[in-house]
C-alpha positions as CSV (number, residue, x, y, z in Angstrom):
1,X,0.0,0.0,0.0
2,X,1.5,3.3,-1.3
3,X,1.8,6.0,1.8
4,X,-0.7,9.1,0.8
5,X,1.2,12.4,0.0
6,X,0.3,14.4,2.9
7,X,1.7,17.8,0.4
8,X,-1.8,17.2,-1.5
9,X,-5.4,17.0,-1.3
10,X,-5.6,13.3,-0.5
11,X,-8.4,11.5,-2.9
12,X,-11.2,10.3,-1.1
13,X,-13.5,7.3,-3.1
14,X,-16.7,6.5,-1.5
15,X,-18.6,3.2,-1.9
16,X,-22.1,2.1,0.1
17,X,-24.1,5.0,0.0
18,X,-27.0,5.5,-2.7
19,X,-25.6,9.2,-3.1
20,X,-26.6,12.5,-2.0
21,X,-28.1,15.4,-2.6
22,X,-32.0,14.4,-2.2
23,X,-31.9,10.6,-1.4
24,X,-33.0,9.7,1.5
25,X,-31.3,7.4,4.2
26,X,-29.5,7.8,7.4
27,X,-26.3,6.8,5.7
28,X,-26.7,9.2,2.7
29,X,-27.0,12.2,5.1
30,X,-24.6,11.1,7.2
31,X,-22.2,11.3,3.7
32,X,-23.4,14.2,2.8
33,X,-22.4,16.4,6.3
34,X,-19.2,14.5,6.0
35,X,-17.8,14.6,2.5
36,X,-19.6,18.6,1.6
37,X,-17.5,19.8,4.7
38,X,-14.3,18.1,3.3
39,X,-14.4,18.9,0.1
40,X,-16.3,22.4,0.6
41,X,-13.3,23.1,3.0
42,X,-10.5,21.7,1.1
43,X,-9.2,19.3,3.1
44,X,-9.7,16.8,0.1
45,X,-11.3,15.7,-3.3
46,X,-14.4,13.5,-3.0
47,X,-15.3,11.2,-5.2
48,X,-19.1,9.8,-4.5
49,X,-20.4,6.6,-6.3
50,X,-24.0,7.4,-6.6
51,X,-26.9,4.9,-7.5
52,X,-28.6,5.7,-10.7
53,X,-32.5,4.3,-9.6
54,X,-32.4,6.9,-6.6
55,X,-30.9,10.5,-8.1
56,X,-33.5,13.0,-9.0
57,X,-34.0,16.7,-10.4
58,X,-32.5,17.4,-6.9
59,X,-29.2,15.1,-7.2
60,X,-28.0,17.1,-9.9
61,X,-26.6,19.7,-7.6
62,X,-23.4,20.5,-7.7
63,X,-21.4,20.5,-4.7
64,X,-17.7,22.1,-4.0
65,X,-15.0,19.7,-4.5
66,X,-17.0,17.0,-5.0
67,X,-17.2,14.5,-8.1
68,X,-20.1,12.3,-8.9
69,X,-20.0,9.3,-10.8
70,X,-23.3,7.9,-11.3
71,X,-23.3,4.4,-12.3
72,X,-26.1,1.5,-13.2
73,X,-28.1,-0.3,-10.3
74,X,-30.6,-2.2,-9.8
75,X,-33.3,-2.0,-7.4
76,X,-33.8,-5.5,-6.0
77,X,-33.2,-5.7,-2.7
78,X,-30.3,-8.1,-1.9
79,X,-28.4,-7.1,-4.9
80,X,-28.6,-3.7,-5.1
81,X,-25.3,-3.1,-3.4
82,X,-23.8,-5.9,-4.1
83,X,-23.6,-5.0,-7.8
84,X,-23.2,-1.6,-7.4
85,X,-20.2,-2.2,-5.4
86,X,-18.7,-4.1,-8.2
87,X,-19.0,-1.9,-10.9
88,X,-17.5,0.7,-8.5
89,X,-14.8,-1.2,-7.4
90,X,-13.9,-1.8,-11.7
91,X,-14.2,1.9,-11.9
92,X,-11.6,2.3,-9.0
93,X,-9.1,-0.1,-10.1
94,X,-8.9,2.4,-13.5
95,X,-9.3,5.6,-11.6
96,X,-7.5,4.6,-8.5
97,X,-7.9,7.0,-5.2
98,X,-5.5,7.9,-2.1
99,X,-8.1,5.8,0.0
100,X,-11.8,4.1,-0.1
101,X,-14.3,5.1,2.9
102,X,-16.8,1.9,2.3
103,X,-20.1,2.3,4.0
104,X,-21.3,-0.5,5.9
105,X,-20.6,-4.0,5.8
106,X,-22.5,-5.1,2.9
107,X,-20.2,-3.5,0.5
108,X,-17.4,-4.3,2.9
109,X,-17.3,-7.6,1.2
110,X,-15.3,-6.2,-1.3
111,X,-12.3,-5.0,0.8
112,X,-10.2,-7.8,0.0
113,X,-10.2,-7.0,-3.6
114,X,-9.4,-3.3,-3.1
115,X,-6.5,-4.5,-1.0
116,X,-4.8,-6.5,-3.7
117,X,-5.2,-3.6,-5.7
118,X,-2.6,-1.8,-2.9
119,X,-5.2,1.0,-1.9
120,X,-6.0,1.8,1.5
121,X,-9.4,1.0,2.9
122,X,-11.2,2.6,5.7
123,X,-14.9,1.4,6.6
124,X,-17.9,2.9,8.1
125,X,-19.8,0.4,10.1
126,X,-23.4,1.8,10.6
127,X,-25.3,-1.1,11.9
128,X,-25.2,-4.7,11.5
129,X,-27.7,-4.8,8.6
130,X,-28.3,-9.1,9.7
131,X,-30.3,-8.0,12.6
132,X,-33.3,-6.6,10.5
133,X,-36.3,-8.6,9.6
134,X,-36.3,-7.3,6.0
135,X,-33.6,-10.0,4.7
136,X,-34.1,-13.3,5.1
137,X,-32.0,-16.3,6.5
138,X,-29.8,-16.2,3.5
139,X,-29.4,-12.8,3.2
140,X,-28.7,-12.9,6.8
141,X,-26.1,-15.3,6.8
142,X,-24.1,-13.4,3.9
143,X,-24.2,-10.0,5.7
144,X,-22.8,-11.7,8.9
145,X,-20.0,-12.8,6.6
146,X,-19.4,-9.6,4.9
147,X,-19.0,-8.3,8.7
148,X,-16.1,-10.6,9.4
149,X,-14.5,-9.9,6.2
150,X,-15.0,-6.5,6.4
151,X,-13.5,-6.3,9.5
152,X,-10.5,-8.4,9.2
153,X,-9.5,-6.4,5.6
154,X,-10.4,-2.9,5.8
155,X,-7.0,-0.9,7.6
156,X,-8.8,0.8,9.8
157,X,-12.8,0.5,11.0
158,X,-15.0,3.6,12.1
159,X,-17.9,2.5,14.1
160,X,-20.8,5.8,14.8
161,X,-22.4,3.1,17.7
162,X,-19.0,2.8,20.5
163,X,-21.9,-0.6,21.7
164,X,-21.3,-2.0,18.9
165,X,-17.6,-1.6,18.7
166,X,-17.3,-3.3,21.9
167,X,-18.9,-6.1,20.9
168,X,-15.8,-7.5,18.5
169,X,-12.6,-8.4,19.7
170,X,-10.0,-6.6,21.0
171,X,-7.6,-6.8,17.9
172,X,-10.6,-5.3,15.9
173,X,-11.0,-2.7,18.5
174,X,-7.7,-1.4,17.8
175,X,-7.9,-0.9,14.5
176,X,-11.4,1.0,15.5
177,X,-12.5,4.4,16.8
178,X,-15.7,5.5,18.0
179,X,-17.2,8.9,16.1
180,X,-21.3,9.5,16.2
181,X,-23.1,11.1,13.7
182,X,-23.1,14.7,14.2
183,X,-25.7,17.6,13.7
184,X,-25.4,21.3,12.5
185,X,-25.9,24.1,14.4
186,X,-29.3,24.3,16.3
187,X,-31.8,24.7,14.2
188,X,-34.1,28.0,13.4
189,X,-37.5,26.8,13.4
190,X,-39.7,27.5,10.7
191,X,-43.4,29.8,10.7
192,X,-44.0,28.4,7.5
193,X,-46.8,26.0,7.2
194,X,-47.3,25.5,3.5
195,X,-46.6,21.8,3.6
196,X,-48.5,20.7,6.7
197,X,-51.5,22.4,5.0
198,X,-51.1,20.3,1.9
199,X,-51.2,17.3,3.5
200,X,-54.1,18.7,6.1
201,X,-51.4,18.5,9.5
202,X,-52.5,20.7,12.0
203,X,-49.5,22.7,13.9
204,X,-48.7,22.1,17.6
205,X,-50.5,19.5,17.8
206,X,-49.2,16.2,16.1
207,X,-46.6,13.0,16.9
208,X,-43.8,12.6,14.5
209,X,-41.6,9.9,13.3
210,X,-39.0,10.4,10.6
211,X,-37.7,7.3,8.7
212,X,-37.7,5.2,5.8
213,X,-40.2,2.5,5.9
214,X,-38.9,-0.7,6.6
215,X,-39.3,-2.4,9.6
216,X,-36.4,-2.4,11.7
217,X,-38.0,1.6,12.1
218,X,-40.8,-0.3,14.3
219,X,-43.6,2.2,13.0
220,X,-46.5,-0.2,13.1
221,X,-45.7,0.1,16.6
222,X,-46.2,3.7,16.6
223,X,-49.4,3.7,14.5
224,X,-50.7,1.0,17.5
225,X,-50.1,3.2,20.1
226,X,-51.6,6.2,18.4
227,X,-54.7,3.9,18.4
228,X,-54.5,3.7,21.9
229,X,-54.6,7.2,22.7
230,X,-57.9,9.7,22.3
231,X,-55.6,12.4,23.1
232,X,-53.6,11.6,19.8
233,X,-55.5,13.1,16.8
234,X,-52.3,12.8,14.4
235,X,-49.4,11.1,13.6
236,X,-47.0,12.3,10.8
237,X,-45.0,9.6,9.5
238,X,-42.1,11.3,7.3
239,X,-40.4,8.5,5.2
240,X,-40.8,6.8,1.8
241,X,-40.8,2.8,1.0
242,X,-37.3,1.7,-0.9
243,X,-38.6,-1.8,-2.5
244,X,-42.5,-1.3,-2.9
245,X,-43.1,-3.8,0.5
246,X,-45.9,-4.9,1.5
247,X,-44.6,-3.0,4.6
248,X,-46.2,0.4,4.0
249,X,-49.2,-1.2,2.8
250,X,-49.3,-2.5,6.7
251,X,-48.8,0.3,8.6
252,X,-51.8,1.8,6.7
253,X,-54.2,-1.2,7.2
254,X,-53.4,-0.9,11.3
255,X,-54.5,3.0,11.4
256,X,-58.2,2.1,11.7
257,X,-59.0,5.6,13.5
258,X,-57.3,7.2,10.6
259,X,-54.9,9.7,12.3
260,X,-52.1,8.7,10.5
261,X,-50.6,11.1,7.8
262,X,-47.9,9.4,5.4
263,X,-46.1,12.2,3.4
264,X,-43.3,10.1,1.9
265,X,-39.6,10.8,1.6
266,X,-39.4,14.6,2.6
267,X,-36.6,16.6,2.9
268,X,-35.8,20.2,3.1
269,X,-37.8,23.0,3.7
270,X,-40.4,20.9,3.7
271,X,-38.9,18.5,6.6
272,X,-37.9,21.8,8.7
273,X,-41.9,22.1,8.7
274,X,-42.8,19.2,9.9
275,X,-39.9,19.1,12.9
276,X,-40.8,22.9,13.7
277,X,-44.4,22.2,14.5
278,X,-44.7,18.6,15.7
279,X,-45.7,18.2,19.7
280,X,-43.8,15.4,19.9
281,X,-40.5,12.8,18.4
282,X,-40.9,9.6,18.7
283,X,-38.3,7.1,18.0
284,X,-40.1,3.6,17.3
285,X,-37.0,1.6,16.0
286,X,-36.2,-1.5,16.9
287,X,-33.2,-1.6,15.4
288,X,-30.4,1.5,14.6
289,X,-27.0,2.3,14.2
290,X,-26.9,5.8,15.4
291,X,-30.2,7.7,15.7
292,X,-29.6,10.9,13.4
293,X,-33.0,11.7,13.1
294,X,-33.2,12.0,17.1
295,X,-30.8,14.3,17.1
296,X,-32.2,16.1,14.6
297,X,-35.7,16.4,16.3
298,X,-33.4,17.5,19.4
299,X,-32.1,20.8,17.5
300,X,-35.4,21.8,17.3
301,X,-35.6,21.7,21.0
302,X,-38.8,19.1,20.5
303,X,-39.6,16.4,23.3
304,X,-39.2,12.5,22.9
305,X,-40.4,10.1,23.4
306,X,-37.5,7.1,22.2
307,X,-37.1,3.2,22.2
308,X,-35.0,1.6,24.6
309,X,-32.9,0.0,22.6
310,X,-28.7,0.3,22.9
311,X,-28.6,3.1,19.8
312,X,-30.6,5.3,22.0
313,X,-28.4,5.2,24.8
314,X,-25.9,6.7,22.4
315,X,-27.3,10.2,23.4
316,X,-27.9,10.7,27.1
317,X,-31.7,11.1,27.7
318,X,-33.6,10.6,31.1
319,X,-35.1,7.9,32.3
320,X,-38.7,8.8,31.8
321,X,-37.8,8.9,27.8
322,X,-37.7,5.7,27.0
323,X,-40.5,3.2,26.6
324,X,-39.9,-1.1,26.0
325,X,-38.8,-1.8,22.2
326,X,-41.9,-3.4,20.1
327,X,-44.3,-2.5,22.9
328,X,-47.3,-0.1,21.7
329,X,-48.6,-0.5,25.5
330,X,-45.7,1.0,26.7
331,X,-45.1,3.2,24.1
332,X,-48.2,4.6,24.5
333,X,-47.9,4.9,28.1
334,X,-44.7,7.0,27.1
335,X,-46.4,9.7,24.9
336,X,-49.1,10.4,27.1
337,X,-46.7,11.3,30.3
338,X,-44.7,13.1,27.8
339,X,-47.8,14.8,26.5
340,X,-49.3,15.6,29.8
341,X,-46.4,16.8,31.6
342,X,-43.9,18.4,28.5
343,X,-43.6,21.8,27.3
344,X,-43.9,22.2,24.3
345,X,-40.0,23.0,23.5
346,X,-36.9,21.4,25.2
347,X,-33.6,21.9,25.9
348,X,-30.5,19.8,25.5
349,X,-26.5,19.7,25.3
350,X,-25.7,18.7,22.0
351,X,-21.7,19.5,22.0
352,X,-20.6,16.0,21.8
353,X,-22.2,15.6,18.3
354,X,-20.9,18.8,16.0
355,X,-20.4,18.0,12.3
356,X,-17.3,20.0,12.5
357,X,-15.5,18.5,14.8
358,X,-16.4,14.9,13.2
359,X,-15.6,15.8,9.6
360,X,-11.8,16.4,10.7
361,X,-11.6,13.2,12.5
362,X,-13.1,11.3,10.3
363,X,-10.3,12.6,7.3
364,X,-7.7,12.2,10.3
365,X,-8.6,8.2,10.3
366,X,-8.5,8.3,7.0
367,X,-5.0,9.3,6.2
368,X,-4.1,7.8,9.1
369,X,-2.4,11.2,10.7
């Protein structure tokens, strides 16, 4: 492996997301505060591999110091990454970078390859995607193998849950570090109200859950609870479908009282609305990485309501927070105390998890300084 010129820009190549601007995912927005601060800032040149089924009018943007190269996928879950991955790791071997920052462990599976080409190779290890119900036994098994792979290959490992890094073994530990996912500067919230009256919201007084809809996100839990609760006359759910599931199909079939409002993938201006005029967060996963879209929720100073699950321990919240993972009963039992008792802003310290700060040390693993 050839040393990185630290006289230069080093060249960053980026595998495992879908892409950014304007697709949604925790992991794309996670790329985009990282990699727009680096290049924006020039501390390096970013190359992003983007997905071709998920870029729209608002993808096309272009960024500072980043380069997009948009290649072929397709949309089938289970090989989706796995051939993306592929045809990025043949565009690498002809364009070849300073390093490779791989996303996740799925397309971790092709660290060994990238290695024999005598590149560096740093991974991002958001979750360990075998745990959710959406793949099956199979799927399962291969993921858990990509992990192990992944994790023996890559030269150094960046985990945004410090649980889950404890979890492996000491020699993998020290190849590891520990750094969240960040948020920008507290956030102004909006008067606008332009996009809760399309969909018919009604300010102030609404529960919302931000997410894509799949369901390691636990939302039929939320819509069960909502059910549960006369005091609850609306529930926003903010996310969008990836594969066309049956999933979303569910969710709507359990909201017999209809007081659930689906808006789809929203973003933006229009996403500011929704966090500036909700009552409450709730966090209903039963599964996560690292919980950006609580923290989020938490810049507007909104109360939450969150499932006790290890992720959520990630961000110090008190006890009264959290309700039992998978449990609309308790869930329930959750909102209304937080309803009955909360004002209708909060405050929080929020130091710990500046996108600043973690953009630097991310490009310090990176080129190994």
């Amino acid at each position: 492996m050839s040393s990185i010129d630290k006289n230069r820009k080093p060249v960053i190549a980026v595998i495992g997301t879908r892409g950014f601007p304007g697709v949604q995912g925790g992991v794309e927005m996670h790329c985009q505060n990282i990699y727009t601060r680096l290049a924006g800032g020039g501390m390096a040149a970013v190359r992003i591999y983007r997905r071709k089924p998920y870029l729209c009018a608002g993808s096309m943007k272009p960024l500072p110091g980043i380069d997009y190269v948009d290649l072929p996928s397709t949309r089938i879950k289970g090989l989706e990454a796995v051939l993306h991955t592929l045809l990025c790791v043949l565009h690498i071997a002809l364009h070849r970078p300073d390093v490779v920052h791989v996303h996740n462990i799925g397309p971790g599976m092709f660290a060994p390859l990238l290695k024999l080409m005598g590149l560096r190779v740093v991974m991002t290890y958001h979750s360990p995607n075998y745990e959710h119900d959406k793949w099956n036994a199979a799927a399962k098994r291969l993921l858990k193998w990509c992990e192990g792979v992944s994790l023996r290959w890559c030269d150094r490992v960046i985990f945004v849950n410090k649980f889950q890094m404890h979890k492996f073994s000491l020699a993998v530990q020290s190849k590891s570090v520990y750094l969240p996912n960040g948020i920008n500067a507290a956030a102004t919230r909006s008067a606008a109200t332009s996009f809760l009256d399309k969909h018919g919201i009604e300010p102030g007084g609404y529960l919302l859950g931000v997410g894509r809809l799949t369901p390691e996100k636990g939302f039929e839990y939320l819509v069960a609870a909502a059910q549960m609760l006369p005091e609850v006359h609306q529930v926003v759910i903010a996310g969008a479908s990836d594969h066309g599931s049956d999933y979303a199909q569910r969710l709507r079939s359990l909201d017999a009282q209809h007081k659930v409002v689906f808006t789809g993938f929203t973003s933006g201006e229009d996403l500011r609305q929704l966090y500036s005029h909700a009552r409450l967060f709730v966090l209903s996963s039963v599964n996560e990485g690292f919980p950006l879209v609580l923290l989020e929720a938490m810049t507007y100073g909104l109360p939450v309501a969150v499932s006790d699950i290890p992720a959520s321990h990630l961000i110090e919240l008190p006890a009264d927070r959290y309700f039992k993972p998978a449990s609309p009963q308790s869930m329930a039992a959750v909102i209304a105390h937080s309803l009955s008792t909360d004002p209708s802003t909060a405050s929080y310290n929020l130091t710990d998890y500046d996108w600043d700060s973690i953009a630097r040390r991310t490009l310090a693993v990176l080129i190994d300084k």
